[in-house]
C-alpha positions in Angstrom: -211.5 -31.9 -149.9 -211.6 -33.0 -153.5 -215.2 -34.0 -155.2 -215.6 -37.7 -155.8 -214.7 -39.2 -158.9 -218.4 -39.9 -159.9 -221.5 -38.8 -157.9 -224.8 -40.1 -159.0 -227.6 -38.8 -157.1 -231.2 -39.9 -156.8 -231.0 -40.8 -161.1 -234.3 -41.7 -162.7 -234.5 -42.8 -166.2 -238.2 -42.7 -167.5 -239.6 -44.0 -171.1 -243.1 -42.7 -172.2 -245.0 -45.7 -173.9 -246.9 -44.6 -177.2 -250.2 -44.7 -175.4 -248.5 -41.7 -173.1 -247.7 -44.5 -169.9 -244.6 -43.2 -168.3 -242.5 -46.5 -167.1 -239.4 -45.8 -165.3 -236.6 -48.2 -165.7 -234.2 -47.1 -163.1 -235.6 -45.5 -160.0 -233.3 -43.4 -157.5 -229.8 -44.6 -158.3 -227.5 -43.5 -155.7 -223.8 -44.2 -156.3 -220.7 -42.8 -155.4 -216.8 -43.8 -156.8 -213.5 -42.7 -156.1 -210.5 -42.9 -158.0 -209.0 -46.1 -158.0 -212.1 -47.9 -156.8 -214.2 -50.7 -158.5 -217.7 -49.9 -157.4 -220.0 -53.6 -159.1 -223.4 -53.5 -159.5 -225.8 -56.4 -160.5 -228.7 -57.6 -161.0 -230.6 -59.9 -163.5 -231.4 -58.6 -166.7 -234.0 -55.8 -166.9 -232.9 -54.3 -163.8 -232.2 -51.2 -165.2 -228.5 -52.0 -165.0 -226.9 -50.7 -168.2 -229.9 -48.0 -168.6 -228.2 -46.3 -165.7 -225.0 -46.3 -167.0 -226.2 -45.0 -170.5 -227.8 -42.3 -168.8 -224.5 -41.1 -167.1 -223.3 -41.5 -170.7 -226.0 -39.4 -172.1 -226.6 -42.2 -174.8 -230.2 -42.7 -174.2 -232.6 -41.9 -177.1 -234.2 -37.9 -176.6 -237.5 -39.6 -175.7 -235.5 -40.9 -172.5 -236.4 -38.4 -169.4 -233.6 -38.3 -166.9 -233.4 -36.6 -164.2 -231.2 -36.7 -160.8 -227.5 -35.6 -161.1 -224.3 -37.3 -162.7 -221.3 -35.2 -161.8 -217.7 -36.0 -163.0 -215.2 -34.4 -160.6 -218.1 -32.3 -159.3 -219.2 -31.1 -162.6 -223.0 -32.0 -163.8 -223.5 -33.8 -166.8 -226.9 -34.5 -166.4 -229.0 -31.5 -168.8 -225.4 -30.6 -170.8 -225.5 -30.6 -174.9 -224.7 -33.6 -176.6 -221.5 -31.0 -177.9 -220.3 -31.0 -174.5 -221.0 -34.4 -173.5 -219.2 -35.7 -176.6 -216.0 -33.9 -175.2 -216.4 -35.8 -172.2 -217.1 -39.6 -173.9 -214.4 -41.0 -175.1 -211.4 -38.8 -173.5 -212.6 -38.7 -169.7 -215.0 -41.2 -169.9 -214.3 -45.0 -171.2 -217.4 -47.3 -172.0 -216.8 -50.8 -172.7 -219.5 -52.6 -174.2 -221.1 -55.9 -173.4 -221.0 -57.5 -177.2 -217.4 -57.1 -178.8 -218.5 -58.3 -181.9 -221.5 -55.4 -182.3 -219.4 -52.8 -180.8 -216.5 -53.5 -183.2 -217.1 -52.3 -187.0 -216.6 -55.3 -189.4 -215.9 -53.0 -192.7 -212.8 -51.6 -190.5 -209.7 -52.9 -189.7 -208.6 -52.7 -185.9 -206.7 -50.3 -186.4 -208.6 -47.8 -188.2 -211.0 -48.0 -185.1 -208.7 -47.6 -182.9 -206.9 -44.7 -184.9 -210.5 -43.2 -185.1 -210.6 -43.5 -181.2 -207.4 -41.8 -180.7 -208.1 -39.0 -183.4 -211.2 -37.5 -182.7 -210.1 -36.1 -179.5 -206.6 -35.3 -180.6 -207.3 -33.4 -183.8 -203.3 -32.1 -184.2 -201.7 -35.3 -183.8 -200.2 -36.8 -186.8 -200.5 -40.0 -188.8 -197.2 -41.5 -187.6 -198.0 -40.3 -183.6 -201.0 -41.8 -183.9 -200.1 -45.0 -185.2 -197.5 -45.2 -182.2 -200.6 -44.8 -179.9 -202.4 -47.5 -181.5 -199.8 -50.0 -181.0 -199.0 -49.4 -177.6 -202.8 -49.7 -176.8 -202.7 -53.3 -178.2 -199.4 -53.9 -176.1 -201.5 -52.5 -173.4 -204.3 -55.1 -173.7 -201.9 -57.7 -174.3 -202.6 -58.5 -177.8 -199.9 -60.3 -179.1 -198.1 -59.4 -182.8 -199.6 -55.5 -182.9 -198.1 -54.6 -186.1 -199.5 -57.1 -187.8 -202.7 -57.3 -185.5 -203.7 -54.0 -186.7 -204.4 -54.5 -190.1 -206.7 -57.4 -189.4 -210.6 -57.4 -189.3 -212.7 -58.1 -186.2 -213.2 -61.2 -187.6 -210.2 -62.6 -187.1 -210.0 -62.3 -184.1 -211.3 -64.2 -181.5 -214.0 -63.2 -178.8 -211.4 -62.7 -175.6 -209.2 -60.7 -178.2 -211.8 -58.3 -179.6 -213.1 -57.7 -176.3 -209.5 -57.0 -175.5 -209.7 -54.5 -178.3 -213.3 -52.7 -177.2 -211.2 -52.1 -174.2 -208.4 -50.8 -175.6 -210.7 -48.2 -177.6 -212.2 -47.6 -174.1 -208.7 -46.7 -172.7 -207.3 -45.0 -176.0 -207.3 -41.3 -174.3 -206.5 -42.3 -171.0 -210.0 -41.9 -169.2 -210.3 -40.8 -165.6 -213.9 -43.2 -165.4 -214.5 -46.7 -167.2 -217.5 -48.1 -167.2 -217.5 -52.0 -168.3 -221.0 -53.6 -169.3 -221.2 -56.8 -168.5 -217.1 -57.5 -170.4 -217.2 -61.1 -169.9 -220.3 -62.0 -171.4 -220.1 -64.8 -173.6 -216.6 -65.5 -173.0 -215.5 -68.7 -171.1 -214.2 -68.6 -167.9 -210.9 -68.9 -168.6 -210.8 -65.7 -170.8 -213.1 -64.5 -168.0 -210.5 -64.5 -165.9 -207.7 -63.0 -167.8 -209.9 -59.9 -168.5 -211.1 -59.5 -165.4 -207.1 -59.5 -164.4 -206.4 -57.0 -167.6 -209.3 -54.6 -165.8 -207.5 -55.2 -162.3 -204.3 -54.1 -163.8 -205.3 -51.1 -165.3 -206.9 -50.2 -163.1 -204.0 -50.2 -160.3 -201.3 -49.1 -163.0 -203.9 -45.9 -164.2 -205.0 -45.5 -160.9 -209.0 -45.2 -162.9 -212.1 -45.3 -161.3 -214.3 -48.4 -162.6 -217.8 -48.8 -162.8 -218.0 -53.0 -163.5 -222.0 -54.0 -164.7 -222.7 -58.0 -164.3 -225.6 -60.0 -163.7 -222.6 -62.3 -162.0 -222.2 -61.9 -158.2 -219.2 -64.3 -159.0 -217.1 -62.1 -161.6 -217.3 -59.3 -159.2 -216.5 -60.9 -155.8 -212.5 -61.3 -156.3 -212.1 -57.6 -158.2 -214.9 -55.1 -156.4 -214.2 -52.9 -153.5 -218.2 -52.0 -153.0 -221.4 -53.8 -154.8 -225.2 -52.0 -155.6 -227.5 -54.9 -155.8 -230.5 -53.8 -158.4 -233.4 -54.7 -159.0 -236.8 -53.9 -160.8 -234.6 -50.5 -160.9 -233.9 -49.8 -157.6 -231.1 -50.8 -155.6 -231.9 -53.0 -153.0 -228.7 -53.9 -151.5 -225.5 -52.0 -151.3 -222.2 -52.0 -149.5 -218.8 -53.6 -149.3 -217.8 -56.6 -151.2 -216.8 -58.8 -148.0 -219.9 -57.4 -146.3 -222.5 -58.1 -148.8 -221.0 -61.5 -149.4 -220.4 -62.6 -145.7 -223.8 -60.9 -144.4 -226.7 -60.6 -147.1 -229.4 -58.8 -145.8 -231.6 -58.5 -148.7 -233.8 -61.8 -149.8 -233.0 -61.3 -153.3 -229.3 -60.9 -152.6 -229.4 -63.9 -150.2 -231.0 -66.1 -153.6 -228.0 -64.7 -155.7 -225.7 -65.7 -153.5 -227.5 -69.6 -153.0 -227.7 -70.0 -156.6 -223.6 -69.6 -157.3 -222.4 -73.0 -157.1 -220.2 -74.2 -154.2 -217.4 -76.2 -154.7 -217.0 -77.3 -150.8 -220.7 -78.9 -151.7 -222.1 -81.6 -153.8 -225.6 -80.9 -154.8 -227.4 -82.4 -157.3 -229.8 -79.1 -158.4 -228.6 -75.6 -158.2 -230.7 -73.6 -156.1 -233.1 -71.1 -158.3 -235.3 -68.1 -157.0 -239.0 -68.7 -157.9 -240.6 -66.6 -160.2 -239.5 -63.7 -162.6 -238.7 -60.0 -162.2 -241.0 -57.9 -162.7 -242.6 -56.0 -166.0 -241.2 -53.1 -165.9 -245.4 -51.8 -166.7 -246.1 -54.0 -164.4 -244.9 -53.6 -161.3 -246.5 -54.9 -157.5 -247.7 -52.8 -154.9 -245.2 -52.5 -152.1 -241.9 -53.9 -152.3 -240.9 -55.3 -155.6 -239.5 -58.5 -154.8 -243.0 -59.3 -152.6 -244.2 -61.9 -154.9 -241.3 -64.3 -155.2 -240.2 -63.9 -151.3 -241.3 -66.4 -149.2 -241.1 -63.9 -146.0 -243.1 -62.0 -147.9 -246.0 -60.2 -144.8 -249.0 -57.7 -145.6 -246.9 -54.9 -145.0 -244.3 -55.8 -147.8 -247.4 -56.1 -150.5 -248.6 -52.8 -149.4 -245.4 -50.4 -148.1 -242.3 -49.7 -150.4 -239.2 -50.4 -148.2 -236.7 -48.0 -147.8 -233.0 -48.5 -148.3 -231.5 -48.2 -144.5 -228.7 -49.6 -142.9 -228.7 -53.1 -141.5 -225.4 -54.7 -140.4 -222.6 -53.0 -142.1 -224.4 -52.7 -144.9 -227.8 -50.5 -146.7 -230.8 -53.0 -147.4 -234.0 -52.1 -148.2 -236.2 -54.9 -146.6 -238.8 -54.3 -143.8 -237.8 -57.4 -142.4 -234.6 -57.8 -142.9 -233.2 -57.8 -138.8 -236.0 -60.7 -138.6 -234.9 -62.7 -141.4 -231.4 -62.2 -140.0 -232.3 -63.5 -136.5 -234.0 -66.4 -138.1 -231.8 -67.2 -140.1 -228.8 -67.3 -137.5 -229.5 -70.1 -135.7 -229.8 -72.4 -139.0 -227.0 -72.1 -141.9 -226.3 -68.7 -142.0 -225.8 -66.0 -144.4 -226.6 -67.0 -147.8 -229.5 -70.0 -146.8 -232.3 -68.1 -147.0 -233.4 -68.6 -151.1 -237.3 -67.0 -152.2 -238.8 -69.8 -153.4 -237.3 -72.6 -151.6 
């Protein structure tokens, strides 16, 4: 049997504070991907989210310690050279970054960038072969007009269509992995939409593995085949898509989950979990979402919960077969909310 696509195993990213305090921003990350799979992970922001991902990058400043393992196709990553990780970014590895507009150079046309994308890993191709490549990359992403599209700035184009661009750089050598960070961030729902369809469709058409980063339970639900819930950087939920959603066992999932709004229901309020994560210096005793659960007991602000299997899902609450049995007999999955 073949290795997995991407294997991430028990990956810790730690920063060390000037005063010498070591603060670890993502704590254990266990993931797994196939090819063809969408594999989502949320969380709010701080969770350590896009850390992880930068990690399996090896973008993370030198003063970042990471340990664990990262293997792509069974080979490590995690300890290699930045000269052999640079082989691997870009050609077998696709990152697609949150902000379009930061991510894109404004002194260089489109593309030029793209050009540069396609170039650096393809030192013999020539001028005219490369151009070729760069317009079927923007037919790829569905940007209409390529010819002339290419010799415009980011600035002309508009948010949906430069993000459309960050992910035809992303895509420009044909990457076994892509990793999106957060892609629809600060784009209306209606672009929304037709990127997360351009992701689907490359996706099926490539056959790629993608790693899709939101603090959005809702982009994720129609397009994921497995979720990882983080949070104060640990995952503390993880499974299916149609398990998570129809059967949260974790309170901070279940709060997610309340505060989407429902269009079967008319509420005035949306429903909000109390309190904040987290500092990421300083952290509670015991499980980490303690303080803003309302099931919280004594042994959740002294014992750190395990991720186990509860349901057909992995949930790491003590009480989370309790809260389920509670919960049952009222409105089911999804009512329980911390702080309601």
């Amino acid at each position: 049997m073949s290795p997995p696509l991407l294997q991430i195993s028990d990956l810790t990213v730690t920063f060390v504070s000037r005063s010498g305090l070591a603060l670890e921003a993502v704590r254990g990350l266990d993931l797994t991907l196939e090819d063809g799979e969408l594999h989502g992970i949320v969380g709010e922001s701080g969770s350590g989210k896009s850390v992880a991902m930068m990690a399996v990058m090896g973008l993370l400043a030198p003063s970042a310690r990471v340990t664990g393992s990262v293997k792509l196709r069974g080979e490590e990553l995690i300890g290699r050279p930045q000269r052999f990780l640079r082989r691997i970014r870009g050609a077998r590895i696709g990152y697609i970054f949150q902000d379009p507009m930061t991510a894109l150079n404004p002194l260089l046309t489109v593309g030029a960038q793209l050009a540069e994308a396609v170039s650096i890993h393809n030192r013999s191709m020539s001028r005219g072969r490369i151009r070729e490549r760069v317009l079927d990359l923007l037919r790829l992403v569905a940007i209409p007009s390529p010819e002339r599209r290419l010799d415009q700035y980011p600035h002309e184009f508009s948010g949906g269509m430069r993000q459309r661009v960050v992910i035809a750089i992303a895509m420009a050598n044909e990457p076994e992995l892509l990793i999106a960070d957060e892609p629809t961030t600060a784009l209306d729902v209606t672009i929304q939409a037709q990127i997360m369809e351009l992701l689907r469709r490359l996706r099926e058409d490539k056959g790629i593995g993608l790693v899709l980063v939101s603090h959005d339970l809702g982009v994720v639900a129609g397009s994921a085949s497995r979720i990882s819930i983080m949070y104060a950087g640990k995952v503390v939920e993880r499974g299916s898509v149609e398990e998570v959603f129809a059967a949260p066992h974790h309170p901070y999932t279940r709060g997610l989950l309340a505060s989407l709004p429902k269009l079967d229901q008319r509420v005035k309020r949306l429903t909000a979990i109390a309190g904040a994560p987290p500092a990421i210096y300083d952290r509670p005793s015991g499980c980490d979402f303690h303080p803003r659960c309302i099931h919280a007991v004594a042994r959740c602000r002294a014992e750190v919960p395990r991720l186990r299997t509860v349901g057909g899902s992995e949930a790491a609450c003590h009480l989370a077969e309790e809260i389920d049995r509670t919960l049952a007999a009222d409105a089911g999955p999804g009512y329980c909310v911390a702080g309601e």
